[in-house]
N, C-alpha and C positions, 0 to 999 in steps of 0.2 A: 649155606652161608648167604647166597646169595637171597633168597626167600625170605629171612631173619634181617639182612639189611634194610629191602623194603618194605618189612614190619616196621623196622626202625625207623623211617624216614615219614611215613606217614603219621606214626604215633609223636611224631617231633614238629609236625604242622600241625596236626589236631590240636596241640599243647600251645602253639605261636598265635593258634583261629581261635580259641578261648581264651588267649587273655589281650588276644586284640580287640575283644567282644565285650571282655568286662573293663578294656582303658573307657569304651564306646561308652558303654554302659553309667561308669562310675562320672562322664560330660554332659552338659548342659547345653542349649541354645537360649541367645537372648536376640528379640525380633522386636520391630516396632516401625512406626511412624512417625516425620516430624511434617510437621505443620509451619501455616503462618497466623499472624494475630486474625485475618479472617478467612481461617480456614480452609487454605488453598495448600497443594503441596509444596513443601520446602526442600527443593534439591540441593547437594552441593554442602552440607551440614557436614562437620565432623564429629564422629559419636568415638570418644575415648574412655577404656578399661580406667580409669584411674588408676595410680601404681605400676602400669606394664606399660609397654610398650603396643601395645595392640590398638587400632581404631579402623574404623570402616567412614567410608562418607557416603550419606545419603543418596540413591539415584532420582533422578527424573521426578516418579512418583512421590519422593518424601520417605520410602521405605530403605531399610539398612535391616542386617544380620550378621553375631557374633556366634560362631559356630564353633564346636569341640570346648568347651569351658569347663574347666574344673568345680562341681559343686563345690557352692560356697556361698558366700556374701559379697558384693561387687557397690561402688560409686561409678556409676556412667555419667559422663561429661558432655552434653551437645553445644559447641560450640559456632560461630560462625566469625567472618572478618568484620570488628568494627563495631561487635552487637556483643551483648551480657551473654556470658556461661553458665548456662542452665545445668543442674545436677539432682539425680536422681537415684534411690537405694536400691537395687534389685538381688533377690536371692536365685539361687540357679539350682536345681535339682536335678538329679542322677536320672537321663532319658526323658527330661522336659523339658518344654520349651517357653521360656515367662517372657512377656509382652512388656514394655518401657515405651510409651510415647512420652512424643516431645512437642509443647509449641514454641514455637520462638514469638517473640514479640515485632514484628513487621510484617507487614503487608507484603501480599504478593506482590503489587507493584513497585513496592520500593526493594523486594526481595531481587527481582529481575534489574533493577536500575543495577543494584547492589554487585550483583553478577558480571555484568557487563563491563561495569569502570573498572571490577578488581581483575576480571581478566586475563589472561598473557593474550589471548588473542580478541580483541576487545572490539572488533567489527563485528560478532559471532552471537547472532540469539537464537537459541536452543529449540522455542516453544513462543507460540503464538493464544490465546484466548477468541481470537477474534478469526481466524482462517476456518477451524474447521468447528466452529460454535463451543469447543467442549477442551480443557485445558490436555493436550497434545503433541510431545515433541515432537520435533520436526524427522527423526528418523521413523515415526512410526506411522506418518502422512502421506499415502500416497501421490500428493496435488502439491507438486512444486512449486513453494514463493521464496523471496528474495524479500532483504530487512534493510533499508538503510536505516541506522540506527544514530542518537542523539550523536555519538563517539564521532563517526564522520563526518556527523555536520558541523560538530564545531572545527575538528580539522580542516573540511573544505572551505571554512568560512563563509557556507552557503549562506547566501540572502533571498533568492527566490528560487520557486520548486523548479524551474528545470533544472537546474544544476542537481537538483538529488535525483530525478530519473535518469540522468546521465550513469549512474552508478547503478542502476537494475540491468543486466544482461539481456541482451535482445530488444531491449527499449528504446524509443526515440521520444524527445519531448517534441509535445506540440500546443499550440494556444489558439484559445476561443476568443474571438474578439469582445464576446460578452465579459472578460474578464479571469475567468476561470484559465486553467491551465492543467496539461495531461501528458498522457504520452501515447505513444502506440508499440500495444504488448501483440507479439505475433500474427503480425499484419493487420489488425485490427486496431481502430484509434477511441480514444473516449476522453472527454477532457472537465468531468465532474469529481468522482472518485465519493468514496463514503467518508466519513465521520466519528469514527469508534464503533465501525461495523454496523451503520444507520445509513441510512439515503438522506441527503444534503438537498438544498436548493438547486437549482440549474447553475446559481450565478455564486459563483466561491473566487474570491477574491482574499485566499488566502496570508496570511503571513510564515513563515516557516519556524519564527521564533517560539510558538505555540507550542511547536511539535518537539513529542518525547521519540518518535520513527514515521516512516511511512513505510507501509509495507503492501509487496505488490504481487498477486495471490495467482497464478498460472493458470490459463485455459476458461472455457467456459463455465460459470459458475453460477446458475441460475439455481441448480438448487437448495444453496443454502441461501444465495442470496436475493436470488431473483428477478425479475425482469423491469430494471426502470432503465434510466437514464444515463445511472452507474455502468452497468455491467457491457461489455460487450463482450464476443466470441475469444477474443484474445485476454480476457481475465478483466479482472479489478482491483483497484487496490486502493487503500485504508489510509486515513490518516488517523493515528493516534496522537491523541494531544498529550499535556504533560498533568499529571495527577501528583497530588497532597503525599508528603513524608511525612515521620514522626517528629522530626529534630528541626530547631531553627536553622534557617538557611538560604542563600540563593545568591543572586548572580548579576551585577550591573555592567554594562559593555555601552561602550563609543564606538562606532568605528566611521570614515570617510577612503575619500577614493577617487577613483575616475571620472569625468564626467557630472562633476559637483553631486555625486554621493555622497551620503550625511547618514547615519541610524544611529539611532539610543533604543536600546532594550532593559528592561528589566525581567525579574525573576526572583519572587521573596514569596519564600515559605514559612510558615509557620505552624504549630501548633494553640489551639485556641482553649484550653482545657487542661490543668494540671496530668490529668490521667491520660492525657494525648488519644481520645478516641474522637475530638473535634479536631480537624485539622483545616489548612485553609491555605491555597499557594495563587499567586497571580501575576500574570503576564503580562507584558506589554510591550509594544512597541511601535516606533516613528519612523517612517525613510521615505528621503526622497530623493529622487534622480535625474539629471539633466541626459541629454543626448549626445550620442558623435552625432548627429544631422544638424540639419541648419534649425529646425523645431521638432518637439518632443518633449516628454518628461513624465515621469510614473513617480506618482507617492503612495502610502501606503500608511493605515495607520488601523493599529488593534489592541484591543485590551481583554482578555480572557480570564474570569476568577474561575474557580474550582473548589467547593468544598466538599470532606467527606466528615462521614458520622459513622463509629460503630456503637450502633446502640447497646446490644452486646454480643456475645460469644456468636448468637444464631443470624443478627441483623444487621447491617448495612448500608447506610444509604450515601449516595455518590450526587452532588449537582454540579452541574459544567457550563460556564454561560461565555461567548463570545460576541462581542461587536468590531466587526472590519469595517474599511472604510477605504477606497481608493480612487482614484483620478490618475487619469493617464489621456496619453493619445494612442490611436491605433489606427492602422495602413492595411490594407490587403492587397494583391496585384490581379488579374485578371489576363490573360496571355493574347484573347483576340486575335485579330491579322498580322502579326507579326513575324518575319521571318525569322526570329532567331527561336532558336530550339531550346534553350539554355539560360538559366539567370544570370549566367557570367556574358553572355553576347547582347545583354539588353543593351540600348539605348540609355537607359536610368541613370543617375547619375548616383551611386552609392552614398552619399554622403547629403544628400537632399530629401526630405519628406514629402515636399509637394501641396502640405496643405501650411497650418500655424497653430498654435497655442489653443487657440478659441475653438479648435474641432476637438473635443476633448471628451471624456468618459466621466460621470461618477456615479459609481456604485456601492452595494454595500451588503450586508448577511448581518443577521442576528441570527444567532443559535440559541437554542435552551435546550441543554439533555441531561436527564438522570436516570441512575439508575438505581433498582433495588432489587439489593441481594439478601435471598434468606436460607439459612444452612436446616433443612425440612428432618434431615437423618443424614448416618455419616456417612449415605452412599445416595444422597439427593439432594439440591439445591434447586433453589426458584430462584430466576434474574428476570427481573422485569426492567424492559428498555421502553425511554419515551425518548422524541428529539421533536422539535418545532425548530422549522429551517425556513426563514425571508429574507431570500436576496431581491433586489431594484437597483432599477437605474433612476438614480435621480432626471441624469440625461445621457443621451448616447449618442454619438456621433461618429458614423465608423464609416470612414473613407475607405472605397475599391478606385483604383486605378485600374485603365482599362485600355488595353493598347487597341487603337483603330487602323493604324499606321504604323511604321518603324520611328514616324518622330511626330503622331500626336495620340493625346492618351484623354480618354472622356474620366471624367472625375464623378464616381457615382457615390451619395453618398445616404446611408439608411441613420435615419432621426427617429430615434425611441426615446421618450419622452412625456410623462416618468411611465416605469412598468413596473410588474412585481410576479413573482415568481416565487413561491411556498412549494410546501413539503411538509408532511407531519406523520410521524411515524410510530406506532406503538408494538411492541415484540414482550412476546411471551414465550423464555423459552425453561427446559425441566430440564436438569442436567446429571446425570448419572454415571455411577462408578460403583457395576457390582456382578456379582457371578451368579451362572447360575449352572447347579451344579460348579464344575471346574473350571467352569468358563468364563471369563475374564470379558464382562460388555462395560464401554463408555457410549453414554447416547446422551442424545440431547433429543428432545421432541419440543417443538416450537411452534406460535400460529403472531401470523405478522399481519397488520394493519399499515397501508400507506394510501394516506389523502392527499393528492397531488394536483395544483391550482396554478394559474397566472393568469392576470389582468395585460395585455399587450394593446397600444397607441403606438401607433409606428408607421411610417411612409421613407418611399424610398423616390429620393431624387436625382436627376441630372444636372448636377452644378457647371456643364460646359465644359469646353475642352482646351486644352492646353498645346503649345505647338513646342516642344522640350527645344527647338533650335532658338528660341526667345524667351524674355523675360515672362516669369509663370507670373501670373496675375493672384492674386489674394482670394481668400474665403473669410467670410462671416458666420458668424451665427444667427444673426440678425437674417441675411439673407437666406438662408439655408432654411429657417422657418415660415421665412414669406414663401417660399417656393409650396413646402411641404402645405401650410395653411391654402394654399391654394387652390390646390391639386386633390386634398383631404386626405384624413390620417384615415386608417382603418384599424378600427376597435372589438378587440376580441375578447371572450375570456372562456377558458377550457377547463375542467375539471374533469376527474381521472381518479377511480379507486381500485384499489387492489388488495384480494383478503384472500391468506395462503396458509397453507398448515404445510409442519415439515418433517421428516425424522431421521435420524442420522445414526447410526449404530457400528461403530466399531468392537468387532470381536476377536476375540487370543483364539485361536485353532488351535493354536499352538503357544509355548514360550518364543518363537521363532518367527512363525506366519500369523499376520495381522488380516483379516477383510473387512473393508469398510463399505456398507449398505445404505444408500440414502434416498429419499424420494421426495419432493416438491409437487401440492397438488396449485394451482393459483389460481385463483379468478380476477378477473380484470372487466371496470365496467365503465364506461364514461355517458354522459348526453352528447357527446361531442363536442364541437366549435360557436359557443355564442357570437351572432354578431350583431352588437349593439343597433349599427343602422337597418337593419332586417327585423331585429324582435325575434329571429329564429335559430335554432339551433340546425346543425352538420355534422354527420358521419357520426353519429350513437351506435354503440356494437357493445356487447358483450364476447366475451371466449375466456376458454377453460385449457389451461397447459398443464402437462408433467412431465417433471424434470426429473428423472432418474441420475446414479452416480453411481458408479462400483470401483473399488478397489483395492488392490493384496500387494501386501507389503511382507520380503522374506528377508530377518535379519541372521544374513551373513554371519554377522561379528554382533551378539547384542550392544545396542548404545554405541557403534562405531560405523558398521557397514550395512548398509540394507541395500536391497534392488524391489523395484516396485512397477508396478502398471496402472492403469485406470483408463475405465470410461467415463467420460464429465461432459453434461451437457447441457444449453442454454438455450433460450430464448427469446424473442422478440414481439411483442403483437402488434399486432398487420389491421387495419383497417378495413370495411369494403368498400370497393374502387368501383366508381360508375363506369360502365362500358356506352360504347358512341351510337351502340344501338338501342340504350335507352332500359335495360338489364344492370343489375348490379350485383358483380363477382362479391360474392364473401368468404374473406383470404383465410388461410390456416395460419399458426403461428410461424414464422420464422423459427427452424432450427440449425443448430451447430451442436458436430457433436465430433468429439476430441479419442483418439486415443493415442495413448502416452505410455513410455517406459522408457526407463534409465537408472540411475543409482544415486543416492546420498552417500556422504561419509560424512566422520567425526573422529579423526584418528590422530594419534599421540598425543593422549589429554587437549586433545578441540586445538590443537596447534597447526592442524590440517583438516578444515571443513567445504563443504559446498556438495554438488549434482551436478550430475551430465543428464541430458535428458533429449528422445527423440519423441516429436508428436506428429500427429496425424489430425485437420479439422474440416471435416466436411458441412458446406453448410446447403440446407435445403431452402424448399419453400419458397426462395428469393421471389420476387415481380419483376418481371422484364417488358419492352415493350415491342407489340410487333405489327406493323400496317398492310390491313387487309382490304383490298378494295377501295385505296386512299383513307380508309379512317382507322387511327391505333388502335389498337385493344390491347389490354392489361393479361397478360399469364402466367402462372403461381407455380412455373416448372424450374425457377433458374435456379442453379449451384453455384458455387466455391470451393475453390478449396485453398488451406491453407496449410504446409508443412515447413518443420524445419527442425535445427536444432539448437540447445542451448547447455553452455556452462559456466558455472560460476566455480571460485575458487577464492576461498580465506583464510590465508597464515601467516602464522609465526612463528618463521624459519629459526631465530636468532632472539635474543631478550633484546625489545626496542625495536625490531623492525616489523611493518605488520602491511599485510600486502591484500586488498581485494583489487580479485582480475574477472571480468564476464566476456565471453563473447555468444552471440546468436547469428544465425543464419534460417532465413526465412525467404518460403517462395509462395505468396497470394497469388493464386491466377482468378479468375471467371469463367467456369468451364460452359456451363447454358447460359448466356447472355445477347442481347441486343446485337445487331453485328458490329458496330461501333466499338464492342468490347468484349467478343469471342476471345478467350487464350489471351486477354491483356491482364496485363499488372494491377494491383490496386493500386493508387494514389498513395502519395506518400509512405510506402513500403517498402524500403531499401533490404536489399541480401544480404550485406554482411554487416553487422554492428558490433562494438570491441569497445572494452574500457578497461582500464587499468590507474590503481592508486597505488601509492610505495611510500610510505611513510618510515620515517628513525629517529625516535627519541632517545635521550641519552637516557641509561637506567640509574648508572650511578654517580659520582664522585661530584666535584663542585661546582659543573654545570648540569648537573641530574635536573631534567624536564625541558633542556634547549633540544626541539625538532626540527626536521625538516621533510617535506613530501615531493611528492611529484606525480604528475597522472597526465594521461593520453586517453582521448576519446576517439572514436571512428566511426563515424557513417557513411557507408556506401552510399551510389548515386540512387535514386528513385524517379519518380513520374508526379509531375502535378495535374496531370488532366488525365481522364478515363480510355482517352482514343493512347496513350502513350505515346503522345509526340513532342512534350515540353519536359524537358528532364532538371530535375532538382540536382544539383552538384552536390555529388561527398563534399568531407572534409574531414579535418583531423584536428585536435584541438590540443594544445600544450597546457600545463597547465602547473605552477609549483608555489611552494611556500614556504616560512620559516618562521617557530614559533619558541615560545619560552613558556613554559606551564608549570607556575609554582602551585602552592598550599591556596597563596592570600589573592595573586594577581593571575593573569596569565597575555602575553602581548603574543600578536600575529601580522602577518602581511603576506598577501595572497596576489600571484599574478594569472590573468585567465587570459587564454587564448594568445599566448606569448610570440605564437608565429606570425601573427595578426590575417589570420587565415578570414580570406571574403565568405561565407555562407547566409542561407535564407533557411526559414525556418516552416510551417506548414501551409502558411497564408502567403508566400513569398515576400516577407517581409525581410527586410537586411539585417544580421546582429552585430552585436557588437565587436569591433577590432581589441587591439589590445589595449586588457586596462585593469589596474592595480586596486584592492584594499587593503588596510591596516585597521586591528580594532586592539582595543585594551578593555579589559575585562576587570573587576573588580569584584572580590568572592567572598562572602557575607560568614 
């Protein structure tokens, strides 16, 4: 009986394993792709069974799959929020599998705008174009960046870029007196930045109105990007401007403020073409600003068109033209013989400039960049990028205060007048998405072109000195150029090319584990330094760098949790330096070179995003000085290093509240250096940095769209000078708002630095105390 049972029991599964075989059997799969109008992946799509209840949404790539379906006849629905419902017939056969793509009608670019405003966590982008050359979500990048995106900027009521590096974890802002403005990412500072992933002028005199994000790209990154002016050891990062929609539309705003602040911007879109494949959007805007000091004032004025063209299905073409324009005054301090340690123990009198109106700046950039995309096969694309970048000073006039004393200070003051400063850039890169075998590669393979030029007329003079216990006496311009005409300008002009091939290869090992392979070969060639009054040129060198990259990314959780590592490395070329014995050292390149590991998330539907991240950046190569027998000589033995860590964090805990928080911690020493700077600090490289924004909008009933925010910055103390004896004060910055965002209008009022906290920024310049804007918006 008991033998006869489990006869039974086996011949009663064999019976359950057969017609679970033929349920299998008698189903179908339907698989496919959705696209955008030019040919990019469209994530985030809902593809609906028509009749049932069943759908899938597209991931990441554009791809979806309807599994177990009963042969039949089906209507598939691919929908999106805002856009036409496409519909399509598919039949399903017993143990096949039938293919259904989709294109939707928008652009990738306006596909991501699309993303982001409808949102629940609306700080939060996914995938970048421009970080790692090849379209890439962010959990499958090993090389940690951070987005401030449009979203925020119009909540912070940003007007100029530091207030948006305030919101990159681990970042401080800092400014060039040339105009330009940056930050410093992991103890390393840079204050150019790129252009839609292009090299810019030296002098970028920004407006923030332009931009649709900026985004700020982690660690050394020479080899996709390379070695200029951009890039330092501590990353780079991008500004993306704002590109053409299909639909009429855009955006006019007022706003005033503190400090006789004024701005008018605009924003109007259109299409140029009943079939909407000519499109055309353009920007603008006006501002300007008085000072808390006794003189001062920054204006600022730009206007940016943008057109694009799909010619058709395969081609693309993109044009983007920008003219800035600004005027300002600018200070720097100088510490000298002074006893106090501290910018809060100066003598200075916070609220004073020390110069007047007529020491003043104007500069300016024109850009012109396009680009052409051509879809070659649906697993190959050509992008061809041009940009031409001239920024100039019409004139420069940029005061250093200079303590001689505890209460007299020399007023030094450098007159550029006019200069010019180019860039022109050509990039060729191939972009691919294909297997081989079962293997799963995105690559890009690239070769880059940059001709890099300036014209400099510049002398630097002693305007006298001032005794701060009596009335300061006045500056001219007048005198300021008899002094300089005097004494004579000295006239340069340097020219610098640079021709790189690159390739970047992301491969699937697995559904799971990602490795990303890249290499950068560059050469770099200049004559060196013309000087006009010589007739001769200085320091001509060529040199040849590679910049390798590696890195494996293992997702935990697909599309939610990964952890990651990488090696990323940069850098710099080094000139050869004469020796005093009449020999001439010729330098290797300057390296840095990074390793990093930590974790991404993207967890309960993107309502909890961000990275923790530890790194490690050694840099080589460095020149140090060291005096042998009373004469210096030049040695290519010095280090760095720089460690630390960083986190970001973005959600939306609640419908309406929406919270990004960062903090970093970073320690720059000089481990082989000068003795002057053995085991010292870098300049300007605070330990602990922290920011936090907290926003809540109402979602629903009949005040749906009144917010309110609030955010807190932190900068630990640092160092202004190399020996580490004049220390830069933390500070902490308050900072809230209250807004009303309908359909048609949207009104705001923002207050900054609400504690009216005293700080200086990387030039030891004074900022602003507390002060208010309000703007009103009007929506096309």
């Amino acid at each position: 009986m008991k033998r006869s049972g489990f006869r039974y029991q086996w011949m009663m599964l064999f019976v359950l394993m057969m017609a679970g075989s033929a349920a299998v059997a008698q189903s179908g799969t339907v698989k496919g792709r959705v696209i955008t109008s030019d040919n990019q992946p469209a994530p985030y799509v809902t593809i609906t069974l028509v009749g049932t209840s069943r759908n899938v949404i597209s991931d990441e790539a554009g791809f979806y799959t309807l599994n177990k379906l009963p042969a039949g006849d089906y209507e598939l629905e691919a929908s999106f929020v805002g856009y036409e419902t496409l519909k399509k017939s598919v039949t399903v056969n017993s143990g096949q599998t039938t293919t259904a793509d989709f294109q939707i009608s928008i652009s990738n670019s306006q596909l991501q705008e699309v993303i982001v405003t409808n949102s629940k966590n609306k700080f939060v982008y996914k995938s970048s174009e421009y970080v790692a050359r090849m379209p890439l979500k962010n959990l499958e990048n090993p090389q940690v960046y951070n987005v401030v995106g449009r979203a925020l900027i119009q909540e912070q009521l940003i007007i100029e870029r530091t207030d948006l590096y305030r919101n990159i974890p681990g970042s401080v802002p800092n400014f060039s007196a040339g105009g330009s403005m940056g930050l410093s990412m992991r103890g390393f500072s840079t204050t150019i930045g790129m252009r839609n992933g292009m090299a810019t002028s030296a002098i970028v005199p920004l407006n923030p109105a332009i931009l649709e994000r900026i985004e700020s790209i982690k660690g050394p990154s020479g080899t996709l990007f390379g070695s200029n002016r951009n890039v330092t050891f501590g990353g780079v990062y991008n500004y993306v401007t704002k590109r053409p929609y299909e639909e009429f539309g855009g955006e006019i705003s007022v706003a005033g403020g503190s400090f006789e602040f004024g701005r008018v911007t605009a924003d109007i879109n259109t299409p140029i073409n009943k079939e909407k494949t000519a499109l055309f959007r353009i920007n603008a805007a006006a501002q300007s600003e008085g000072s808390f000091q006794d003189q001062g004032f920054n204006k600022n004025y730009t206007i940016a068109p943008t057109f694009s063209y799909q010619v058709n299905d395969r081609l693309k073409l993109t044009l983007d033209m920008e003219m800035t324009r600004g005027n300002y005054t600018v200070v720097s301090f100088g510490i000298g013989n002074t006893t106090a340690r501290n910018f809060k123990d100066l003598p200075l009198d916070y609220k004073k400039s020390y110069i007047n109106n007529s020491i003043d700046v104007n500069n300016g950039i024109n850009n012109i960049q396009a680009q052409v995309e051509y879809k070659i096969s649906d697993q190959w694309k050509s992008q061809t990028n041009y940009l031409y970048s001239v920024g100039y000073y019409k004139n420069l006039y940029w005061t250093a205060l200079n303590m001689i004393t505890d209460s007299t200070v020399s007023r030094v003051v450098r007159n550029q007048t006019p200069e010019t400063f180019g860039n022109i850039e050509v990039q060729q890169n191939f972009i691919g998405d294909f297997k081989i075998g079962s293997i799963r590669n995105r690559m890009v393979v690239g070769i880059d072109y940059n001709h890099n030029y300036n014209d400099l007329y510049r002398a630097t003079v002693n305007f006298g000195t001032i005794n701060l216990n009596r009335p300061v006496p006045g500056m001219s311009r007048p005198a300021i150029d008899s002094i300089s005409s005097g004494q004579g300008f000295i006239t340069t002009s340097t020219v610098a090319k640079n021709a790189s091939i690159y390739a970047s290869d992301v491969v699937n090992i697995t559904d799971h584990l990602l490795a990303m392979l890249s290499l950068r070969v560059d050469r770099y060639s200049t004559k060196g330094t013309f000087n006009v009054l010589t007739g001769l040129y200085t320091g001509a060198y060529d040199q040849t760098s590679l910049s390798p990259k590696f890195g494996l990314v293992y997702q935990v959780i697909p599309n939610k949790l990964s952890v990651f590592g990488n090696y990323m490395n940069g850098f710099v070329n080094l000139p050869p330096t004469p020796q005093p014995d009449n020999t001439i050292l010729v330098l290797k390149p300057q390296y840095g070179n990074q390793l990093e590991g930590g974790v991404k998330f993207d967890l309960f539907n993107t309502k909890l995003a961000g990275s923790v991240s530890v790194y490690d950046i050694s840099v080589t190569n460095s020149t140090r000085k060291e005096t042998i027998e009373g004469k210096e000589f030049t040695f290519q033995d010095g280090t760095q290093r720089s460690r630390g860590v960083e986190a970001e964090v973005i959600a939306n805990p609640i419908p309406g509240m929406n919270i990004v928080a960062g903090y970093g911690f970073n320690e720059n020493r000089y481990r082989n250096a000068p003795a002057a700077q053995q085991g010292k600090n870098v300049i300007f490289s605070p330990k602990n940095i922290g920011n936090l924004w907290v926003s809540y909008t109402i979602p629903e009933n009949k005040v749906k769209g009144l917010g309110f925010g609030a955010g807190v910055n932190y900068v630990g103390d640092s160092w202004y000078d190399g020996a580490n004896s004049f220390k830069v004060p933390g500070y902490t910055l308050l900072s809230g708002s209250v807004f009303y965002d309908t359909q048609r209008y949207r009104f705001a009022l923002k207050g900054n630095n609400l504690s009216n906290e005293r700080y200086w920024n990387n030039n030891g310049t004074p900022q602003k105390p507390s002060n208010f804007i309000a703007s009103v918006s009007f929506k096309l």
